[in-house]
Legacy VTK file of the C-alpha trace (Angstrom):
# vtk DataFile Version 3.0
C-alpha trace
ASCII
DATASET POLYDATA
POINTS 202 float
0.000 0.000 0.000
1.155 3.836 -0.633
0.658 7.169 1.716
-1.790 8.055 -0.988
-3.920 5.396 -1.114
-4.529 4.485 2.456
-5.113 8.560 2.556
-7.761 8.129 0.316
-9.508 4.763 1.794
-9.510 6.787 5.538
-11.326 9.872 3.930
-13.624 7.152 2.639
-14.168 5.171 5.377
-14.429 8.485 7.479
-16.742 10.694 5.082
-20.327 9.937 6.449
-18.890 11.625 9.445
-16.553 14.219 8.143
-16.716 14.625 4.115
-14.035 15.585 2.261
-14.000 18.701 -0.473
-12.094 16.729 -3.497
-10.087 19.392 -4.147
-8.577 19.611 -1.012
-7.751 15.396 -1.164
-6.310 16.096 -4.267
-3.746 18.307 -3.224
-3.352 16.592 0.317
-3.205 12.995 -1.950
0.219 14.742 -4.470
1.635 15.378 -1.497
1.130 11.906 -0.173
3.007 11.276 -3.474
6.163 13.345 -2.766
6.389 11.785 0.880
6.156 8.053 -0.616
8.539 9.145 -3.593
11.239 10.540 -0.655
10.987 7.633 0.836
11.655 5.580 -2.295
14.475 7.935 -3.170
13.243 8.376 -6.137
13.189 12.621 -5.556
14.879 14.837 -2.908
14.275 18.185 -2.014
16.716 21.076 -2.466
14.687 23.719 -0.363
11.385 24.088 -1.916
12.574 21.862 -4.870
11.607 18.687 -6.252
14.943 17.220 -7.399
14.487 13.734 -9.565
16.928 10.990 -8.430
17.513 7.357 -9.772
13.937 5.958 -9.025
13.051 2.532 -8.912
10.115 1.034 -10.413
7.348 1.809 -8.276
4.895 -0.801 -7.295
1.800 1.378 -7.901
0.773 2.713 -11.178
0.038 6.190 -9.946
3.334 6.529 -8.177
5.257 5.609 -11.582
3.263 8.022 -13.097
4.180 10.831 -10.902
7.694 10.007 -11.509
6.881 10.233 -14.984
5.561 13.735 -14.965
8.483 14.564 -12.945
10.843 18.037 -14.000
13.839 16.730 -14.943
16.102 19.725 -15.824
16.919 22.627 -13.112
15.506 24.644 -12.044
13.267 21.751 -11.717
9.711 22.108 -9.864
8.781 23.568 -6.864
6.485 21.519 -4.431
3.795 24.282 -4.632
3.577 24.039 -8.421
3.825 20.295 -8.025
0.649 20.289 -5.249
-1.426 22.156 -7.542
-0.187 20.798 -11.042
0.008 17.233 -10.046
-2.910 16.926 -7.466
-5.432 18.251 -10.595
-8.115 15.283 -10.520
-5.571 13.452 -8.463
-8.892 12.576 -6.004
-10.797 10.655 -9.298
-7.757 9.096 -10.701
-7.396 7.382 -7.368
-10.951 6.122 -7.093
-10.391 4.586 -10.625
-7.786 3.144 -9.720
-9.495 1.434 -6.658
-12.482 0.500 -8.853
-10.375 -1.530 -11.463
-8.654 -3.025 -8.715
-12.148 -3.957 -7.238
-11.765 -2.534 -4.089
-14.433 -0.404 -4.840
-18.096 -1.191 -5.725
-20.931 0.978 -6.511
-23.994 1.542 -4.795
-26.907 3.550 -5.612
-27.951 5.233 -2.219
-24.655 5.346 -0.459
-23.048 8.723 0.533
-19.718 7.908 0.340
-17.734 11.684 -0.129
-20.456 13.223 -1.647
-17.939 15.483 -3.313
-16.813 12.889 -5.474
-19.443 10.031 -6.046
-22.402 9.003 -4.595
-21.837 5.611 -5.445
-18.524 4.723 -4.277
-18.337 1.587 -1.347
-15.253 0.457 -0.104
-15.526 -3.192 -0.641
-13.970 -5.379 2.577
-10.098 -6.198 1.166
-6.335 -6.851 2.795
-5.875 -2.741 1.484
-8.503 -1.350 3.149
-7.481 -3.560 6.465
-3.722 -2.319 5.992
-5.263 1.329 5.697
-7.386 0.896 9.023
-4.387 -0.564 10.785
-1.753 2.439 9.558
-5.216 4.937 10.823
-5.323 2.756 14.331
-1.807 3.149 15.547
-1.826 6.977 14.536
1.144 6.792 12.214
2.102 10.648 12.547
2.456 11.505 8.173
-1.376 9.794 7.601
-2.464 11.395 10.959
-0.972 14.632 9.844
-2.006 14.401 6.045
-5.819 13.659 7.611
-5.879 16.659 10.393
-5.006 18.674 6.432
-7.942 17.552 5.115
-10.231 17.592 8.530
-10.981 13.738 8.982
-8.284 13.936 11.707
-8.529 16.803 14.829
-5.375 18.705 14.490
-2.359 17.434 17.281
-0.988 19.717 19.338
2.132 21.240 17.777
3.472 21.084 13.963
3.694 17.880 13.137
4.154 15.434 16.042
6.170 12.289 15.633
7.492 13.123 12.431
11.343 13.332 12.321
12.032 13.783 8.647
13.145 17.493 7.243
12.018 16.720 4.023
8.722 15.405 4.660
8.186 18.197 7.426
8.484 20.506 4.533
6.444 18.777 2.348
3.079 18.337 4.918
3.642 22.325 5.603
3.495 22.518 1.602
0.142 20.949 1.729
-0.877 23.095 4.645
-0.586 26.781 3.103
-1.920 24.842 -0.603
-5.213 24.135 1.309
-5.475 27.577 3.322
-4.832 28.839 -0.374
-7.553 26.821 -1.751
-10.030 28.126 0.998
-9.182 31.496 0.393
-9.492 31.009 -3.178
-13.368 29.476 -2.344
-14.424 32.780 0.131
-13.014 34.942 -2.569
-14.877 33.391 -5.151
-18.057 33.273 -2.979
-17.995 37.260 -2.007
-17.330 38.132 -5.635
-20.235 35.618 -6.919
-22.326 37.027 -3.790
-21.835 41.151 -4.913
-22.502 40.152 -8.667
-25.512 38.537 -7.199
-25.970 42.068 -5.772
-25.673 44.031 -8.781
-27.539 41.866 -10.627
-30.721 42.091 -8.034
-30.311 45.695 -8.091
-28.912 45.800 -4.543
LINES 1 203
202 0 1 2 3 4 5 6 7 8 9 10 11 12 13 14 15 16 17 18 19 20 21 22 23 24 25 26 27 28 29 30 31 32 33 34 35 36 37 38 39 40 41 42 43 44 45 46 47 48 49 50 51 52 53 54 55 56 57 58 59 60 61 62 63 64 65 66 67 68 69 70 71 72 73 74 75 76 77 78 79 80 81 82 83 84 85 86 87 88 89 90 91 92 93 94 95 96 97 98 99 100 101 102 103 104 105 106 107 108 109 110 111 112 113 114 115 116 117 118 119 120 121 122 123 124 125 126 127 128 129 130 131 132 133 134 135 136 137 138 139 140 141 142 143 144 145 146 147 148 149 150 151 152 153 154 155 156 157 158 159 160 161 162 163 164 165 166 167 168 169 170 171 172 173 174 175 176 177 178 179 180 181 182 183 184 185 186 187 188 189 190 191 192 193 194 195 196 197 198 199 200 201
């Protein structure tokens, strides 16, 4: 299993409780990427820099495709550009993913993330178990990744329990992307709420 993925089955398995905008899984699910990609050595970061190393074949098909979309010449990608370029639909590609795999299955009247399908079930499978067992033991990058996306209550502190620079600096990435993408909403909702306004007359 990858950060991603078990990211994605929690937000599933805790959406009739807490749903989850997709556009702020996306995001929070390319940054999953970069943290699983570190980890693999397949990047490195130079400060805010995504530098591409000697990766080895990834054993996920959405992993080897972020490697694949990688920027391979200096002055290479910043993880803010790579948040917002990379995590575009990232949310759907995942639940196809899950669907060919058959670890998902549709059902008419569930309310699974209503933000991305009403139909969506997680069917019962060793991935989702893995997922629920990584969420049990509060593994601090899922916990943190799902406090980002509000399945999780926030910890006290940064980012508890995580030692890693790198990946420090990539989960405060995905932080200011989502405050960005909330601004970006109320902004967009005053401006549609005054044109509203003119329109009326007001």
């Amino acid at each position: 299993m990858t950060t991603p993925r078990d990211l994605l089955i929690a937000a599933m398995d805790m959406s009739t409780r807490r749903p989850v905008e997709q556009g702020n899984l996306s995001l929070a699910l390319a940054g999953a990427e970069v943290i699983d990609l570190l980890g693999a050595e397949a990047i490195r970061l130079d400060g805010d820099r995504i530098v591409p190393g000697h990766p080895p074949a990834m054993a996920d098909r959405l992993l080897d495709e972020a490697v694949a979309s990688l920027v391979l010449e200096a002055p290479y990608e910043t993880l803010d550009d790579w948040l917002w370029r990379r995590g575009r639909g990232l949310a759907a590609a995942y639940l196809d993913a899950l669907e060919a795999e058959g670890q998902l299955t549709r059902q008419r009247h569930s309310r699974w993330i209503p933000s991305l399908t009403s139909q969506m079930v997680l069917a019962d499978s060793p991935d989702r178990r893995e997922a629920a067992d990584r969420w049990a033991s509060d593994e601090p990058v899922l916990a943190a990744l799902a406090a980002a996306v509000g399945i999780r209550d926030r910890p006290t502190g940064d980012f508890p329990g995580v030692a890693d620079d790198a990946v420090e600096t990539v989960l405060a990435a995905v932080d200011d992307a989502l405050r960005d993408l909330e601004f970006q909403r109320q902004r967009r909702a005053i401006d549609e709420a005054a044109f509203d306004n003119i329109w009326r007359g007001g």
